[in-house]
C-alpha atoms as one frame of an Amber mdcrd trajectory, in Angstrom:
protein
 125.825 -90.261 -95.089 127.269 -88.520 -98.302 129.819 -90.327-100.316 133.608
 -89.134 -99.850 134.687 -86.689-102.902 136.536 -87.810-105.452 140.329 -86.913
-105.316 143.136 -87.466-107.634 146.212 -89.036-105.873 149.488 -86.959-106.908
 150.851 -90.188-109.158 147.342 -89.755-110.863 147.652 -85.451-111.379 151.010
 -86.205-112.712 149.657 -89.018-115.301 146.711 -86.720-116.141 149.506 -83.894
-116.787 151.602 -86.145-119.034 148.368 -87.439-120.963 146.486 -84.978-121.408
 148.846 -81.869-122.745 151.930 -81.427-125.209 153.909 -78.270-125.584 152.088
 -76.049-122.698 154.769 -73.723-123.509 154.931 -73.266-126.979 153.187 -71.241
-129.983 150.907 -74.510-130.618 149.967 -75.884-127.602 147.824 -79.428-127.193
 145.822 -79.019-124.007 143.187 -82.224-124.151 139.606 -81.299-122.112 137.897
 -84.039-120.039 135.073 -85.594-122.778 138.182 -85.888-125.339 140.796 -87.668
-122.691 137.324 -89.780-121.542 137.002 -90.440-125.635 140.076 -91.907-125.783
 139.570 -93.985-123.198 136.452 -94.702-125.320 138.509 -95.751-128.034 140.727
 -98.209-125.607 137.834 -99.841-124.148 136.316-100.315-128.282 139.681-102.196
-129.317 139.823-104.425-126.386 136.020-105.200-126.246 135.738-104.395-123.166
 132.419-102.283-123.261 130.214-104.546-120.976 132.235-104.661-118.128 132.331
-100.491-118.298 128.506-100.626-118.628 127.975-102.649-115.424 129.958 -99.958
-113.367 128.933 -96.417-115.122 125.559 -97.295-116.863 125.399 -95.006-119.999
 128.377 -93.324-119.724 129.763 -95.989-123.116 127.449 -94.802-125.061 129.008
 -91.112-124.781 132.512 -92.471-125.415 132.134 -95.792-127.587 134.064 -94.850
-130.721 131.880 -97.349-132.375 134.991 -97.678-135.409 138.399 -97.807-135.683
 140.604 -94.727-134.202 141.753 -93.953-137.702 138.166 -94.041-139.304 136.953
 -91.364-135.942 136.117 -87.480-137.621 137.966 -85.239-135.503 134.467 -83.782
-134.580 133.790 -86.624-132.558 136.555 -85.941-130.254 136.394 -82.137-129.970
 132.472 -82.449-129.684 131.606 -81.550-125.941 129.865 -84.225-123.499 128.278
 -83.910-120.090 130.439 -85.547-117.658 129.782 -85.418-113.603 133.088 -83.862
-111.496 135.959 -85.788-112.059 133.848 -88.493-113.673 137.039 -88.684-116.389
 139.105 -89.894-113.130 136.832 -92.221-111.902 136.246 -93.708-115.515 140.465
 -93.952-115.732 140.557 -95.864-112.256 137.898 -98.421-113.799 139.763 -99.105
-117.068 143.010-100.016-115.522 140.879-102.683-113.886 138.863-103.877-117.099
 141.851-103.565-119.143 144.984-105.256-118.884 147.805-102.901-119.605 145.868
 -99.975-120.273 147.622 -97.372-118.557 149.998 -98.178-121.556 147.905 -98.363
-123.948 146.490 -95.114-122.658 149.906 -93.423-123.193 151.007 -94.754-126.150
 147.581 -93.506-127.402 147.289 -89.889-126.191 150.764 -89.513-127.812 149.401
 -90.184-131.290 146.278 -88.706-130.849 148.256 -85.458-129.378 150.416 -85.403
-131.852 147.466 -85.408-134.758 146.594 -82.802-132.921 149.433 -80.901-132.907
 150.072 -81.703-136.678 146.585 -80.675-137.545 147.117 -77.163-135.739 150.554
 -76.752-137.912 149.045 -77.329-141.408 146.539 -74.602-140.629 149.045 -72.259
-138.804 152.204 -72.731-141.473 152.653 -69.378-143.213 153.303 -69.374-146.644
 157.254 -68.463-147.681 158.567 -64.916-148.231 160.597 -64.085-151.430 163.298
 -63.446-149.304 163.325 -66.906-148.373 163.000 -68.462-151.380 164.872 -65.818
-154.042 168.154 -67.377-153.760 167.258 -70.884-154.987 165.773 -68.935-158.258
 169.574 -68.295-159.222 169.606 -72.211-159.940 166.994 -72.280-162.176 166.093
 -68.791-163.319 165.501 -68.366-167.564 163.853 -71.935-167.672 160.236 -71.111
-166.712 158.531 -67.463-166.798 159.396 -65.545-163.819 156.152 -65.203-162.723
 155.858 -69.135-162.729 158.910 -69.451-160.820 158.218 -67.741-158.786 154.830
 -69.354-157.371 156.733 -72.406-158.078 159.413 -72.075-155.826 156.902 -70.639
-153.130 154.820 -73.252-153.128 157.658 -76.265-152.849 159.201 -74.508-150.181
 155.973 -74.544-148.230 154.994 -78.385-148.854 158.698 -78.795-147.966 158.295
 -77.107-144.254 155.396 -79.397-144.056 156.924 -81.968-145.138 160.128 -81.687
-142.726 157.500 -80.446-139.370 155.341 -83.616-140.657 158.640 -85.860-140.234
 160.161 -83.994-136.989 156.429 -84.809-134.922 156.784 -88.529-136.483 160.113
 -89.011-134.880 158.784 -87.370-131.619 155.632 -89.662-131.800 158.035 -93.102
-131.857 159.960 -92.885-129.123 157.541 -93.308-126.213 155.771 -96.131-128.390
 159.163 -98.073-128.776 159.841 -97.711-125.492 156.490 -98.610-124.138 156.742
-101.724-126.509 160.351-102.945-125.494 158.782-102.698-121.389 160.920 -99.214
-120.764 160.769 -95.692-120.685 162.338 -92.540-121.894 164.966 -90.683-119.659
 165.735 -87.105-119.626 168.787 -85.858-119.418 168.131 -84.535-115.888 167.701
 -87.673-114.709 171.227 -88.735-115.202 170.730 -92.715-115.562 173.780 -91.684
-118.380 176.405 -89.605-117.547 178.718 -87.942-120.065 181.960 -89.268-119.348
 183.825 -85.752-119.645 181.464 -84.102-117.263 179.883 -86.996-114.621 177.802
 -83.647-113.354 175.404 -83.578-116.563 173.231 -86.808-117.938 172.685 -87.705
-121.386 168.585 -88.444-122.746 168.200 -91.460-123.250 165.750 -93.375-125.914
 164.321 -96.298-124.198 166.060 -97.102-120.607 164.987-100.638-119.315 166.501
-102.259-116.487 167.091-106.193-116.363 166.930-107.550-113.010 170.941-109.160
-112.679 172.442-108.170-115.416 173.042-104.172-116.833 170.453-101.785-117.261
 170.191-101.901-121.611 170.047 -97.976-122.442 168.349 -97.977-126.229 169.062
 -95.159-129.302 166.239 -95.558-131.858 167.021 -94.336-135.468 164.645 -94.505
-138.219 164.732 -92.485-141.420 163.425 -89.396-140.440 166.011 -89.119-137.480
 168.776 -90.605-139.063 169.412 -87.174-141.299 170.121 -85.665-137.977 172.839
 -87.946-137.549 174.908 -86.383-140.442 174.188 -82.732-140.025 177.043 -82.712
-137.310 175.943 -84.600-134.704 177.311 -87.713-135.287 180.156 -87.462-132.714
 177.592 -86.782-129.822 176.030 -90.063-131.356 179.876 -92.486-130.906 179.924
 -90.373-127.273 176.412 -91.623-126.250 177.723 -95.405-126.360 181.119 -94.505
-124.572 179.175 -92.556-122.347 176.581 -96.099-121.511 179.374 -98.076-121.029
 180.897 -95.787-118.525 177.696 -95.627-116.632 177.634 -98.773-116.280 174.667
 -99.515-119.161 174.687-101.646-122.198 173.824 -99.365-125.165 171.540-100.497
-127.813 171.222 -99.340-131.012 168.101 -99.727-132.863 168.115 -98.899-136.655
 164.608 -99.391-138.452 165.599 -98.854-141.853 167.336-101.334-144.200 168.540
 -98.704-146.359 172.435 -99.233-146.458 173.588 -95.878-144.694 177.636 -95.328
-144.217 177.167 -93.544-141.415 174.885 -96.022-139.026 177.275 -98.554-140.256
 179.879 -96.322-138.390 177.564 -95.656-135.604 176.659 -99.261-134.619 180.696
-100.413-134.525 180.817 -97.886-132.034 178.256 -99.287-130.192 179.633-102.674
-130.715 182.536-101.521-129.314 181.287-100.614-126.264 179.471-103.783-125.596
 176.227-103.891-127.270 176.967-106.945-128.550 179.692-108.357-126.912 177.415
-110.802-125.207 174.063-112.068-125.495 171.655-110.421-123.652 169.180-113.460
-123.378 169.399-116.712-123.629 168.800-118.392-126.913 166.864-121.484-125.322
 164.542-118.720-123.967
């Protein structure tokens, strides 16, 4: 009698989806292949020791995947090296690690999003084009009949560039922490189609959320995460939609939750998180303190 065929479940092609790819529809596109997702979940099993139970269930199939270091210390070879892998065997070897490994599925996530966005940062230092003149001439007016033009020139070509990186390097950093935070406080990001905030001026359109965790009896908390790359953001204009996301919370019926992770005394958080105080992030305590 021949064994049923493997099938992925829709919950599972959806995870798969989400894990596996970044930016499908843009000029640098992360699209993962099955012996790189089945690496990671090499790398998962290495960190959590969990390699024996894996090698009673798919005999040699961890020696393909085990990492056999530290993600960080892994060449990017390793993981864009082919493997042979039966049909599907990256779905069966998923299925087994969320019983090996407790809490893998997020540790999976919160995974692929670092390695994805490596990735996606590795693609961008090799695809970044150098500055035109056109795009750098006007900052020579500043500083013009101090160096050689000729110097200048390259110099002001070349800091432009290392800035782009710079600012790309800091925009796929402030992508990367969200869905860790989240993962970490227990909760999960929220579009803005999924309306779990409402703007207050127009109930018909939702608000993205951070970090949206519900507490069972008490209000769902609806977090805003702001560390230093993200917080210049805040004061290129946008700070009133940033006071309207906590009016907007309380009006849903959410606590908002601001989370600021860096000391650095900044004016305009200190404006931000009255706002939120206003609007009862910390008008009581969320958990007890004998807890």
């Amino acid at each position: 009698m021949s064994e049923t065929p493997l099938r992925l479940s829709a919950e599972e092609s959806k995870f798969l989806t989400k894990v596996t790819t970044l930016g499908s529809a843009t000029a640098l596109p992360v699209v993962m292949s099955q012996g790189e997702f089945a690496k990671l979940i090499g790398v998962v099993y290495y960190d959590t020791e969990r390699f024996p139970e894996l090698e009673k269930t798919h005999p040699g199939l961890a020696a393909k995947i085990n990492p056999g270091v530290d993600y960080y210390c892994v060449p990017d070879g390793w993981f864009e090296a082919p493997i042979p892998l039966e049909e599907l065997e990256h779905v069966s070897l998923m299925r087994q690690a969320a019983i090996d490994i407790p809490d893998f599925v997020t540790y999976l996530r919160c995974l692929s999003e670092l390695h994805k966005r490596r990735t996606k940062y590795s693609k961008i230092l090799s695809a970044q084009p150098m500055p035109t003149m056109v795009q750098v001439s006007p900052r020579s007016l500043m500083e013009y009949g101090h160096v050689e033009p000729e110097a200048l020139a390259s110099w002001l070509t070349w800091r432009k560039f290392f800035y782009d990186l710079d600012n790309r390097s800091a925009q796929e950093t402030g992508y990367l922490f969200e869905p860790i935070l989240a993962a970490a406080i227990g909760g999960e990001p929220k579009g803005s189609r999924s309306k779990v905030v409402k703007r207050t001026d127009d109930p018909s359109k939702g608000r993205q959320v951070d970090c949206w965790k519900a507490v069972p009896g008490r209000p769902p908390l609806a977090y805003e995460f702001k560390l230093r790359v993200t917080i210049a953001a805040s004061g290129q204009g946008r700070i009133g939609e940033e006071h309207q996301f906590a009016v907007d919370c309380k009006t849903s019926g959410a606590v908002p939750v601001l989370v600021i992770l860096d000391p650095t005394p900044n004016p305009t958080m200190a404006g931000l998180k009255a706002v939120y105080e206003a609007n009862g992030s910390l008008s009581q305590p969320m958990f007890d303190e004998s807890q």
